[in-house]
Backbone as CSV, one residue per row, in Angstrom:
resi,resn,N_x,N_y,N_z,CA_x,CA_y,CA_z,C_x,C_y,C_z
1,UNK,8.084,16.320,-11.644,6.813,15.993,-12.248,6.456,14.538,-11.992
2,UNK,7.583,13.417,-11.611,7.369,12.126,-11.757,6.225,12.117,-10.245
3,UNK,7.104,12.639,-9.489,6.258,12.376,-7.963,4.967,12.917,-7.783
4,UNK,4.609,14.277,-8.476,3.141,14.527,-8.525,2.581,13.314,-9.762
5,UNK,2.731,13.452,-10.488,2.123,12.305,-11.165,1.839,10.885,-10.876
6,UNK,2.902,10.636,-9.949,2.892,9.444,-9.381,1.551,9.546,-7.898
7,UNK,1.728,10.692,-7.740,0.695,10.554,-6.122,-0.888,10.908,-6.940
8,UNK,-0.989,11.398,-8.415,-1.895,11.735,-8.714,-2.603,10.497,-9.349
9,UNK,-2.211,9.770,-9.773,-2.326,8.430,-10.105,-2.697,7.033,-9.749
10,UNK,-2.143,7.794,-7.982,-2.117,6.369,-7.285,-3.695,6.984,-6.527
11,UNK,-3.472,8.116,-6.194,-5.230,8.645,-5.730,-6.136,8.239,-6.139
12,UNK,-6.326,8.453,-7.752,-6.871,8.024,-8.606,-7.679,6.783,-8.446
13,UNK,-6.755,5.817,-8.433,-6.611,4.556,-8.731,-7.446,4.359,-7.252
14,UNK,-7.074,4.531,-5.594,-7.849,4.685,-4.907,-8.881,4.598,-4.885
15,UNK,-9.118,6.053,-5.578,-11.129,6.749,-5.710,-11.170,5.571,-6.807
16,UNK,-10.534,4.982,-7.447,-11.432,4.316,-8.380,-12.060,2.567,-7.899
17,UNK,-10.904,2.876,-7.073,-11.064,1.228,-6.206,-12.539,1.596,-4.975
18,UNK,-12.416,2.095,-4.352,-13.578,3.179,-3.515,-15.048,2.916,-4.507
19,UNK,-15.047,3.482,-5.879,-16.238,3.321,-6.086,-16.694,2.686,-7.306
20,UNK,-15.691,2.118,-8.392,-16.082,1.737,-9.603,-16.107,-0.435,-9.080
21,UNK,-17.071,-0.866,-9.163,-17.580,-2.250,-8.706,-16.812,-2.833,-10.643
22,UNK,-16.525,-2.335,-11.176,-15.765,-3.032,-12.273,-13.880,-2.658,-12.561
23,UNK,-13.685,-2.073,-11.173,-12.177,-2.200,-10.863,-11.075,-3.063,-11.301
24,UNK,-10.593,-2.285,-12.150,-9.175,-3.441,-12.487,-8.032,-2.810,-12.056
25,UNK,-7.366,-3.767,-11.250,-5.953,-3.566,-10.731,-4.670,-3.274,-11.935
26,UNK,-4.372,-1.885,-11.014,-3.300,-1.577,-12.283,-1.743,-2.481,-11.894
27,UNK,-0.787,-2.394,-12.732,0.109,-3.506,-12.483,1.512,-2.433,-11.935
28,UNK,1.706,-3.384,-10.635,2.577,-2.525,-9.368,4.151,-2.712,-10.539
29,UNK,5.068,-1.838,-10.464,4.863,-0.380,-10.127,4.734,0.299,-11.674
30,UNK,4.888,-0.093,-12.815,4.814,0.404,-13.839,3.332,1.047,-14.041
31,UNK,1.905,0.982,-13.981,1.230,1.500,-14.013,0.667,2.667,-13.023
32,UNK,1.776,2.981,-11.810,1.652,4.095,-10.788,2.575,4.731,-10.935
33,UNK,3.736,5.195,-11.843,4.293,6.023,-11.967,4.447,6.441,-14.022
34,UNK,4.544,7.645,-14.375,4.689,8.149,-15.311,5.985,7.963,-16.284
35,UNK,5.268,7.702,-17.654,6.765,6.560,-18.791,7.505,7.401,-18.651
36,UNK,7.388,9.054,-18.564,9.153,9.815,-18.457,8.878,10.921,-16.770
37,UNK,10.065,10.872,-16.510,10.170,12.421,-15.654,9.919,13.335,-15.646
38,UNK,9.824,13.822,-17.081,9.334,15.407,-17.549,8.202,15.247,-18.136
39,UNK,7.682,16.653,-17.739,6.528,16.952,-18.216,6.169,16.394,-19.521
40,UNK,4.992,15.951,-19.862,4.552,16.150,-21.215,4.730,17.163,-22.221
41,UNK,3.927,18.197,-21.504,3.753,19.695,-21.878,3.847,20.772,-20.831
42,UNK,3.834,21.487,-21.674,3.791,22.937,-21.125,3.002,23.063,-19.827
43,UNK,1.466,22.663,-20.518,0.361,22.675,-19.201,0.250,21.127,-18.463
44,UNK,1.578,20.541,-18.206,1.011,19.339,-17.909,1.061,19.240,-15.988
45,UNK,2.269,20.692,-15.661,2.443,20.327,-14.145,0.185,20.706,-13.287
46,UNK,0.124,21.738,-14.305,-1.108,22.504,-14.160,-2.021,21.523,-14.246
47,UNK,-2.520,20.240,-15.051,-3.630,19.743,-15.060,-3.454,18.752,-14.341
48,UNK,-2.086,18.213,-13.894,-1.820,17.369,-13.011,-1.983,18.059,-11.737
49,UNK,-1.841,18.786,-11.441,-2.480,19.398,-9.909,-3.708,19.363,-9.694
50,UNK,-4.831,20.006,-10.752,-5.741,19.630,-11.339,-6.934,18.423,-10.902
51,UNK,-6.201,17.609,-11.594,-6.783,16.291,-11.107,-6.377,16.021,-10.026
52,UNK,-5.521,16.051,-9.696,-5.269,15.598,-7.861,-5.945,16.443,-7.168
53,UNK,-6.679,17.511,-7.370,-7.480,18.378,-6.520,-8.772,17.597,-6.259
54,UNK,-9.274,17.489,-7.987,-10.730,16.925,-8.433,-10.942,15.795,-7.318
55,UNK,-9.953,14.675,-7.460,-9.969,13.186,-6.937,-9.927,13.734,-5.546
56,UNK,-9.330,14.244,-4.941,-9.154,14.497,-3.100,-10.593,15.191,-3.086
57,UNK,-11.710,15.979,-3.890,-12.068,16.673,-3.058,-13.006,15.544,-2.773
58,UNK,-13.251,14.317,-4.001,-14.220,13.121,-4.450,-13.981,12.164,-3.398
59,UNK,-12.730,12.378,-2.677,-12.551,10.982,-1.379,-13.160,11.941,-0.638
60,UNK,-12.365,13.439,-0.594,-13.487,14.110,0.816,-14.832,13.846,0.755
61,UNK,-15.367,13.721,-0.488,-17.169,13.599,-0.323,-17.402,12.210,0.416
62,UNK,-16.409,11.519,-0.491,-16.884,9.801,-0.444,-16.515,9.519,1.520
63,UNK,-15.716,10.747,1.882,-16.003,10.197,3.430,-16.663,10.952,4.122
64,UNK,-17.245,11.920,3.779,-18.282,12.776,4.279,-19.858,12.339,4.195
65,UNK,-20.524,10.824,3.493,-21.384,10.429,2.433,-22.006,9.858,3.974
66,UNK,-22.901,10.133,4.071,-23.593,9.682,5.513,-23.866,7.725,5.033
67,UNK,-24.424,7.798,3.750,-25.214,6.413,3.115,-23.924,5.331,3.246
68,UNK,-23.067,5.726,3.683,-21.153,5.055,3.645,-20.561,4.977,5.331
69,UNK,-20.994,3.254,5.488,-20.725,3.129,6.693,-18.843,2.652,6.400
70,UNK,-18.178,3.940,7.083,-16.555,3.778,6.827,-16.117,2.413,6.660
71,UNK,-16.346,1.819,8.252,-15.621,0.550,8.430,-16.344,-0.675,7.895
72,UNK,-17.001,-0.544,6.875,-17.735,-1.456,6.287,-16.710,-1.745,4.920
73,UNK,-16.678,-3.063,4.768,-15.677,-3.736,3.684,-16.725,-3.263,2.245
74,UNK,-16.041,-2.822,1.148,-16.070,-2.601,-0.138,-16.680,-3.519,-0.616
75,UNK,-17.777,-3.658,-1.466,-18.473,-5.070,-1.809,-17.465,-5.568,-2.749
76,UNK,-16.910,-4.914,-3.790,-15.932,-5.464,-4.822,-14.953,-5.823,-3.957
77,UNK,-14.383,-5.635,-2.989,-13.003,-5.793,-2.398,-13.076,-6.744,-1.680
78,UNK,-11.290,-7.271,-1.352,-11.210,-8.104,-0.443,-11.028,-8.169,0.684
79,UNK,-11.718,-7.423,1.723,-11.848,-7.015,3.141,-11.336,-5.977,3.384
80,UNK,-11.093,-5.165,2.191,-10.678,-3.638,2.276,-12.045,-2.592,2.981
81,UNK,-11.743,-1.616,4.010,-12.950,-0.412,4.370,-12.800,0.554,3.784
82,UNK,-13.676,1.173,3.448,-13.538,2.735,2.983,-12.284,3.363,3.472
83,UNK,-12.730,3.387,5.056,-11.647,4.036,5.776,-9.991,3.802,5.728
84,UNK,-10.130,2.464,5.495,-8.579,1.987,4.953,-8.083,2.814,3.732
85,UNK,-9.168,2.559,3.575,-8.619,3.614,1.387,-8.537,4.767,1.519
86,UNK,-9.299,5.173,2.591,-9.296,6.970,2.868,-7.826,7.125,3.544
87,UNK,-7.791,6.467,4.285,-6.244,6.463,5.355,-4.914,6.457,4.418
88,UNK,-4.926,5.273,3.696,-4.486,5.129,2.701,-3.825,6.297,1.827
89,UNK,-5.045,6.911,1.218,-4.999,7.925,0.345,-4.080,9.266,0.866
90,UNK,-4.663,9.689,2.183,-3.886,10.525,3.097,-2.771,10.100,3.300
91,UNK,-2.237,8.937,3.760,-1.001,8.940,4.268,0.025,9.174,2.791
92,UNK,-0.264,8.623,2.018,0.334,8.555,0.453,0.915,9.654,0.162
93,UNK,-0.100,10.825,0.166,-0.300,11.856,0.074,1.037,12.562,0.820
94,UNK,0.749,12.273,2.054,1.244,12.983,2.966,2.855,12.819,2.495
95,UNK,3.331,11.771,2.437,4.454,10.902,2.380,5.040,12.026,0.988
96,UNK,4.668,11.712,-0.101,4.910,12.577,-1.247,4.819,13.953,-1.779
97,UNK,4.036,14.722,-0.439,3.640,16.204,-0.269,5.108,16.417,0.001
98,UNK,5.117,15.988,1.216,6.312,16.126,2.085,7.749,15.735,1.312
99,UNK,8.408,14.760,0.486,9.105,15.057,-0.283,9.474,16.030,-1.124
100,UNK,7.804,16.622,-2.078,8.196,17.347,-3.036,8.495,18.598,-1.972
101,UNK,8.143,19.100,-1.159,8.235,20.060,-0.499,10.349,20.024,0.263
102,UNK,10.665,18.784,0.510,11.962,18.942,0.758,13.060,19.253,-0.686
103,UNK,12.350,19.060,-2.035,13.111,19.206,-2.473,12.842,20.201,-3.340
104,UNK,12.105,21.106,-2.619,12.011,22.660,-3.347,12.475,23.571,-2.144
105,UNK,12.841,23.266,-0.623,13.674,23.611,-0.456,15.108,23.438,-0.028
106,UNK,15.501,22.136,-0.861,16.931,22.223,-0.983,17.036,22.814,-2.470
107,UNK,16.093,23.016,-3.001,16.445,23.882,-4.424,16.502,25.097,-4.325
108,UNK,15.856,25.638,-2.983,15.907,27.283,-2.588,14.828,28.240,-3.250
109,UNK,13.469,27.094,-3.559,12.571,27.599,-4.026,11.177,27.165,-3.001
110,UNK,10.994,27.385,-1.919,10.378,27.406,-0.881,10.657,28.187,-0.256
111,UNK,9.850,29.288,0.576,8.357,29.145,0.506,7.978,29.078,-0.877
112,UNK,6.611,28.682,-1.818,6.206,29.372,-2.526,5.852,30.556,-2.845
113,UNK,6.046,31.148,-4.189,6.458,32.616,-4.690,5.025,32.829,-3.647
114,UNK,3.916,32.216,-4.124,2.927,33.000,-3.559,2.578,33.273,-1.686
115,UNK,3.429,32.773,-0.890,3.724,32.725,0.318,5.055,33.518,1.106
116,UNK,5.536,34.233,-0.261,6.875,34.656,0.390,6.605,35.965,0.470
């Protein structure tokens, strides 16, 4: 749960750098990862997928947005591009997909039920 939470968080934080012009920097690394390992709740792996859906589909728009010249620096930012944050976001992604995925199958729970 720590690592989805952690990639769901840091997305987040992304899309929020991307488009909120009153951006505050969260503080490295305690504010990008979650106070325990385990779940909250019951429904917490569920709304945490959730939101990491919501936020990816919001960078897909934000780079699909014709009015959004990519390589153009962020007015709030400090010579950061869209495209950096989009790249960014993906590679993150990628990096932590790809973990949780090695360690569901050294747990012998891959494929997913719904793929097998």
């Amino acid at each position: 749960m720590a690592a989805l939470e952690h990639l769901r968080i840091t997305q987040h934080d992304i899309l929020d750098f991307c488009l909120n012009p009153e951006y505050r920097e969260l503080n490295w690394p305690d504010d990008y990862w979650p106070p325990q390992a385990s779940p909250p709740g019951p429904g917490a792996w569920a709304d945490s997928i959730e939101q990491f859906r919501r936020d990816r589909a919001a960078l897909q728009r934000l780079g699909r947005d014709a009015r959004i010249e990519l390589e153009s620096a962020i007015p709030h930012g400090q010579g950061q591009t869209y495209l950096r944050e989009l790249l960014l976001a993906a590679d993150h992604a990628a990096y932590h997909i790809g973990e949780l995925v090695v360690v569901r199958r050294l747990l012998g729970a891959w494929p997913p039920p719904s793929k097998r």
